[in-house]
Wavefront OBJ file of the C-alpha trace (Angstrom):
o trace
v 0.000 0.000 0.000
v 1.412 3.545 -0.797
v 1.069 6.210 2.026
v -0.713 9.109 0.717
v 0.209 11.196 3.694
v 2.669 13.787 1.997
v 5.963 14.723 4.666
v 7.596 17.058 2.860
v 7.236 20.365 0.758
v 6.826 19.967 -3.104
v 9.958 21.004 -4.658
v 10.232 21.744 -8.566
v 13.506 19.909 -10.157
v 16.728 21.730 -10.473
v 16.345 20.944 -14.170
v 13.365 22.505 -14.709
v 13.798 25.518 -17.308
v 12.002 29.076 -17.991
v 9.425 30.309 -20.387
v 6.370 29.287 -21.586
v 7.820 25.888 -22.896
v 8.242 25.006 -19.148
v 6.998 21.335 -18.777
v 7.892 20.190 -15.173
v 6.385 18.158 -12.283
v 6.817 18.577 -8.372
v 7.708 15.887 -5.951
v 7.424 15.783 -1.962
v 7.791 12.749 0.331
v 5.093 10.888 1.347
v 5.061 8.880 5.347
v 5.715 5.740 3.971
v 9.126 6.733 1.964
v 7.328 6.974 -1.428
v 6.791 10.336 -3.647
v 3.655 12.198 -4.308
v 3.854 13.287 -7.657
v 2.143 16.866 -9.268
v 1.987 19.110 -12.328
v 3.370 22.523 -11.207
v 1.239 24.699 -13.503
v -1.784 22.964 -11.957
v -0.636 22.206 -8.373
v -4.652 21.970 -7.355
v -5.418 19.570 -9.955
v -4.334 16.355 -8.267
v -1.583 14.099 -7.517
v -0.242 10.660 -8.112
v 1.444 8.669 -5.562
v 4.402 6.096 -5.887
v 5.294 3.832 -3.037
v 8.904 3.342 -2.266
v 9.958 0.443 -4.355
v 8.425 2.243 -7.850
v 9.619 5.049 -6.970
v 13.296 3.707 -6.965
v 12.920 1.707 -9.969
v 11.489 5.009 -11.589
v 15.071 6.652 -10.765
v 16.804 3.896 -11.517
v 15.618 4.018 -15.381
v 15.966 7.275 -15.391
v 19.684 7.267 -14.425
v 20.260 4.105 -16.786
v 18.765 6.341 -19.546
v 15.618 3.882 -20.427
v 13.201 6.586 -20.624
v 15.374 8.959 -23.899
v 13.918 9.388 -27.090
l 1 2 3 4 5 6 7 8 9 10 11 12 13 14 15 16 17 18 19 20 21 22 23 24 25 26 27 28 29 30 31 32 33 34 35 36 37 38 39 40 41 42 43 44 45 46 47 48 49 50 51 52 53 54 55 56 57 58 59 60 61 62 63 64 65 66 67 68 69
C-alpha cells in the first residue's frame, strides 16, 4: 500500500527551465518513503502517488537512460 500522507514540501527539479515551454512536475515525500507526484502549472489539480519500491525503480531508469527518445 502507498502512504498518501505527503511529509515534505513539493519542490520543482533543479532541471526545470524558464518560459512558456516550461513542462515540469513537483515531488514531496510521502510517510511511507514513497513520492507524491504533481503538475506545477496545476498544483490543485491532483496528484499521483508512488510507493517506495516504484519510486526507486522510476530513478533507476531514469539514471540508466531507459526513458530517452
Amino acid at each position: 500500500m502507498t502512504s498518501q500522507q505527503v511529509d515534505s514540501p513539493f519542490a520543482k527539479s533543479t532541471f526545470s527551465g524558464g518560459g512558456s515551454a516550461n513542462e515540469c512536475m513537483e515531488v514531496a515525500h510521502t510517510a511511507d518513503g514513497g513520492r507524491a507526484v504533481r503538475d506545477s502549472k496545476n498544483p490543485a489539480g491532483g496528484l499521483q502517488f508512488y510507493g517506495p519500491g516504484h519510486w526507486a525503480a522510476f530513478i533507476g531508469g531514469v539514471k540508466a537512460g531507459a526513458f530517452e527518445g
